[in-house]
C-alpha positions in Angstrom: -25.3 -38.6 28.9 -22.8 -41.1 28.2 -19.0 -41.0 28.5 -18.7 -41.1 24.5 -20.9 -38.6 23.7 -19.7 -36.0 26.3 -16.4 -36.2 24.7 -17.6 -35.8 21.2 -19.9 -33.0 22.5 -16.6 -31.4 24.3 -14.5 -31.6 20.9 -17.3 -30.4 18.7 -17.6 -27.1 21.3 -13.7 -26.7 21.0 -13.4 -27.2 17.3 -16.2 -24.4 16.9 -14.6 -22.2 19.1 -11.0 -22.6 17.3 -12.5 -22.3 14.0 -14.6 -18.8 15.6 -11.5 -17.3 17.0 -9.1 -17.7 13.5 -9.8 -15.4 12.0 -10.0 -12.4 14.7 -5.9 -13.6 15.6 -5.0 -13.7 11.7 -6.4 -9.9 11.6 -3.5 -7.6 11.1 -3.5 -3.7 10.6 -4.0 -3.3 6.9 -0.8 -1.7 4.7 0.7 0.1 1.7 4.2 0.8 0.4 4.7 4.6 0.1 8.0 6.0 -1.2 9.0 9.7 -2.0 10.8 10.7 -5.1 12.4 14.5 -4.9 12.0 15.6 -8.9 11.7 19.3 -8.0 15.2 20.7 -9.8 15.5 23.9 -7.9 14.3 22.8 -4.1 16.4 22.2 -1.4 17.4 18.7 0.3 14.0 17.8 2.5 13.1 16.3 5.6 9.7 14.4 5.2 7.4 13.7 7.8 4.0 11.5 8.4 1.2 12.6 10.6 3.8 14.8 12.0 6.3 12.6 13.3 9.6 12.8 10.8 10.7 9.5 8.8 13.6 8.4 9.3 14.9 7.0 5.9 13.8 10.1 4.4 15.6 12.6 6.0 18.0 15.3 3.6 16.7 14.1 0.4 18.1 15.3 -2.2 16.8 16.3 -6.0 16.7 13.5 -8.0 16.3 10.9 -5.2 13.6 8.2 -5.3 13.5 6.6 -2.2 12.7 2.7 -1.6 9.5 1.9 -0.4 8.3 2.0 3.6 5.4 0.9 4.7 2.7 2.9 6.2 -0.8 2.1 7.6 -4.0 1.9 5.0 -6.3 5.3 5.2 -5.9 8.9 5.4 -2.2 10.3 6.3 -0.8 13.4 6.3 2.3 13.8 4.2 4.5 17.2 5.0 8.1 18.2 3.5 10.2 20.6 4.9 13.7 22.2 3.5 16.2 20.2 5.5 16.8 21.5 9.3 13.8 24.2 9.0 10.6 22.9 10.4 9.3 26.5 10.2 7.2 26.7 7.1 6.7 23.6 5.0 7.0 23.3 1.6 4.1 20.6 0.8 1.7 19.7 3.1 -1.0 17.2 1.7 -2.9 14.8 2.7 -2.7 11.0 0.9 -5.2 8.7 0.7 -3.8 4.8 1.0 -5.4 2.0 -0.1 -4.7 -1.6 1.8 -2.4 -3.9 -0.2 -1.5 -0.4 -2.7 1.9 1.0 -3.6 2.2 4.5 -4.3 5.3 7.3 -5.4 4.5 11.2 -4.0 6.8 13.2 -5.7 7.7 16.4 -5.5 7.0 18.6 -8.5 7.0 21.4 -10.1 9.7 24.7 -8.8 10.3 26.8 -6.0 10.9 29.7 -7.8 7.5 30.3 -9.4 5.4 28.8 -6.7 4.5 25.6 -8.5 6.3 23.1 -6.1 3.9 20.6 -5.2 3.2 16.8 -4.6 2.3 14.5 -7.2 0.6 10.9 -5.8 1.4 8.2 -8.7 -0.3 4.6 -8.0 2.3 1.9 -9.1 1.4 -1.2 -10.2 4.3 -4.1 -8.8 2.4 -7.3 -9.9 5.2 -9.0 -12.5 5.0 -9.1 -16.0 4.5 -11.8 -18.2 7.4 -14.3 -18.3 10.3 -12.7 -20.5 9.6 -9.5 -20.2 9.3 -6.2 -17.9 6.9 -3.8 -16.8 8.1 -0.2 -17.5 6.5 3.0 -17.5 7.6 7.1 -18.3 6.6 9.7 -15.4 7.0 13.6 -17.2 8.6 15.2 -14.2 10.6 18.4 -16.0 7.9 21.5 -15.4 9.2 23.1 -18.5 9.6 20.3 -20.9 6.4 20.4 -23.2 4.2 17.0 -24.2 7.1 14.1 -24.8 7.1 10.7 -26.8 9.4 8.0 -26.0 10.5 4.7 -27.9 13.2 2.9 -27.7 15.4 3.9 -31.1 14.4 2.0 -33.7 11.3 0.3 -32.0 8.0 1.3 -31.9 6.5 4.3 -29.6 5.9 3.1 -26.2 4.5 6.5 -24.7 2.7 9.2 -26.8 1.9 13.0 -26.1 2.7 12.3 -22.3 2.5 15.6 -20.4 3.7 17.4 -17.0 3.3 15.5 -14.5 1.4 12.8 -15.3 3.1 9.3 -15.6 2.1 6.8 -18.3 0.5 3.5 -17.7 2.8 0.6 -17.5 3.8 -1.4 -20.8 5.5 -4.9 -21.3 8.6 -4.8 -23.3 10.9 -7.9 -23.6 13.8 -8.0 -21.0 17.0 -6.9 -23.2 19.1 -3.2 -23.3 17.6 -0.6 -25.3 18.3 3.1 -26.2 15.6 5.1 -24.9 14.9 8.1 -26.7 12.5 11.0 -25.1 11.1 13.0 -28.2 8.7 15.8 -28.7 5.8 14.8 -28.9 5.3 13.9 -33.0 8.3 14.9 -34.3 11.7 13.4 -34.4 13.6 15.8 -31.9 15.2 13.9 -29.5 15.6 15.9 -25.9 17.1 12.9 -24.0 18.7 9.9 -25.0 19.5 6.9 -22.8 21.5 4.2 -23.9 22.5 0.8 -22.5 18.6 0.9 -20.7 18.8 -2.4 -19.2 15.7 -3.9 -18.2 15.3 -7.6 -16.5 13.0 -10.1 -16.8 10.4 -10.1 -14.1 11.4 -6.3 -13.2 9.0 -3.2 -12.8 10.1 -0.2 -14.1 9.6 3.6 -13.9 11.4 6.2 -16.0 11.9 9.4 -14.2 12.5 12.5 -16.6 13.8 15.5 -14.3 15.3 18.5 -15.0 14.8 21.4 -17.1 14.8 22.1 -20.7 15.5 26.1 -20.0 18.8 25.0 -17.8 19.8 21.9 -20.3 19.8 19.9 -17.2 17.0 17.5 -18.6 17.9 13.8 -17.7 16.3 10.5 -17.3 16.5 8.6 -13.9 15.3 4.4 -14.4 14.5 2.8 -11.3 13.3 -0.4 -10.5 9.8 -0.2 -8.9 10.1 -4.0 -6.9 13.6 -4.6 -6.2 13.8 -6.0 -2.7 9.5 -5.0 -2.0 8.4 -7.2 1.0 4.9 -9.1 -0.1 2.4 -7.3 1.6 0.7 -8.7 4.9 -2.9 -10.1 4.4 -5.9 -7.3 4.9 -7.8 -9.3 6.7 -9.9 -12.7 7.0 -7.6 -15.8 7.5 -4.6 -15.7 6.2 -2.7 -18.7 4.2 -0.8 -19.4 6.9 -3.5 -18.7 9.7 -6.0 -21.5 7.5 -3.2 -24.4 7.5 -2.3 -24.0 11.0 -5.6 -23.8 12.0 -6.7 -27.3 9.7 -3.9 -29.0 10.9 -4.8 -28.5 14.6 -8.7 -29.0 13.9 -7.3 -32.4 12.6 -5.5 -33.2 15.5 -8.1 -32.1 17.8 -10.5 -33.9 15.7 -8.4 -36.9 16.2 -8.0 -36.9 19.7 -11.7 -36.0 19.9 -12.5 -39.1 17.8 -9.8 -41.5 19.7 -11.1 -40.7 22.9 -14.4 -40.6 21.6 -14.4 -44.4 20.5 -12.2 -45.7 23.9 -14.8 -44.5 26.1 -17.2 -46.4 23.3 -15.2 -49.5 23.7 -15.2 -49.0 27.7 -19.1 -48.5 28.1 -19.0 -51.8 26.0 -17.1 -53.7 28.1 -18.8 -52.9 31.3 -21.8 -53.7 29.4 
């Protein structure tokens, strides 16, 4: 074989061997953004733990607190609450089910004092909004409030007959300030008002109303869903990143392959 050809044989054998190996190094352990809102009004502050080992950010939570999203491996994990500094008996033990590339709020609902406490799992959706407006949607979190509407005052309803505990799907609205008003459902009573709601362009929203209707302590807590979330890493296959690395060095090795390639041409020429 000639001089020329056992180079071009020698590239074409490490090209397919770069090109193999890519995508097995751009493979990274699939993940979703979990975080834990405590909407149970008569529970204690909690501890949380994963598969057993306690979180750190989510230690003495308190009622009312939705914490920011962590991120936790794809698959099965086991989600357990205790009251803060008592790992005796827990108070929800449950297993969650994550999907790769998913974002997800496990709340704690219901009351400790009749035995309904439990955990809620609500899929949130963090892609933007068109441009101009937000994303914002009503999760029903009081366990004694009945079926609620809610509209912003004077606009059109945004959420109808939403029950305990569900959360509604997510609606565009405009970016601007608004009055939210929390109604029973077909009728005019308003049970909670919130005023000066301020919601960004671009932003992701979820409307929290806690509390109970039997202690007056109902309230509305507005958080933004994707303030400061981290883009998730790639599930597998080759990354973005992974795929322009990996054609720019196939085109310098390609290059070299080809230079070398057609010196040793010239060579065998010469000594011809």
């Amino acid at each position: 074989m000639s001089n020329s050809r056992r180079v071009l044989t020698l590239g074409l054998a490490l090209l397919m061997s770069l090109s193999l190996s890519a995508p097995a190094l751009a493979q990274g352990t699939p993940e979703a953004q979990v975080r834990v809102a405590h909407l149970s009004p008569d529970a204690p502050n909690v501890d949380v733990s994963v598969n057993g080992e306690p979180v750190a950010a989510l230690q003495n939570v308190s009622f009312g607190t939705i914490s920011p999203y962590l991120p936790l491996p794809a698959g099965a994990q086991q989600v357990t609450i205790y009251p803060t500094g008592d790992r005796s008996q827990p108070v929800i033990d449950t297993p969650v089910d994550l999907a790769a590339g998913g974002a997800y709020t496990i709340g704690a609902v219901g009351l400790v004092s009749d035995g309904s406490l439990r955990a809620q799992v609500y899929q949130d959706d963090l892609t933007p909004p068109a441009q101009g407006n937000s994303k914002l949607r009503v999760v029903h979190a009081s366990p004694d409030a009945g079926p609620v509407d809610v509209l912003p005052a004077g606009g059109a309803t945004l959420v109808s007959g939403l029950q305990f505990p569900n959360a509604s799907p997510y609606a565009q609205v405009p970016a601007g300030t608004y009055t939210l008003n929390v109604n029973a459902a077909g009728t005019n009573t308003t049970a909670i008002s919130v005023p000066n709601a301020t919601v960004a362009s671009g932003g992701v929203y979820s409307a929290f109303a806690v509390g109970t209707a039997s202690a007056g302590s109902l309230q509305v807590i507005l958080v933004q869903d994707n303030a400061g979330v981290e883009p998730l890493p790639s599930t597998g296959g080759i990354s973005p990143g992974w795929f322009g690395a990996g054609l720019a060095i196939l085109g310098v090795m390609l290059s070299a392959s080809l230079g070398v390639g057609a010196y040793a041409l010239r060579y065998a020429r010469v000594k011809e």
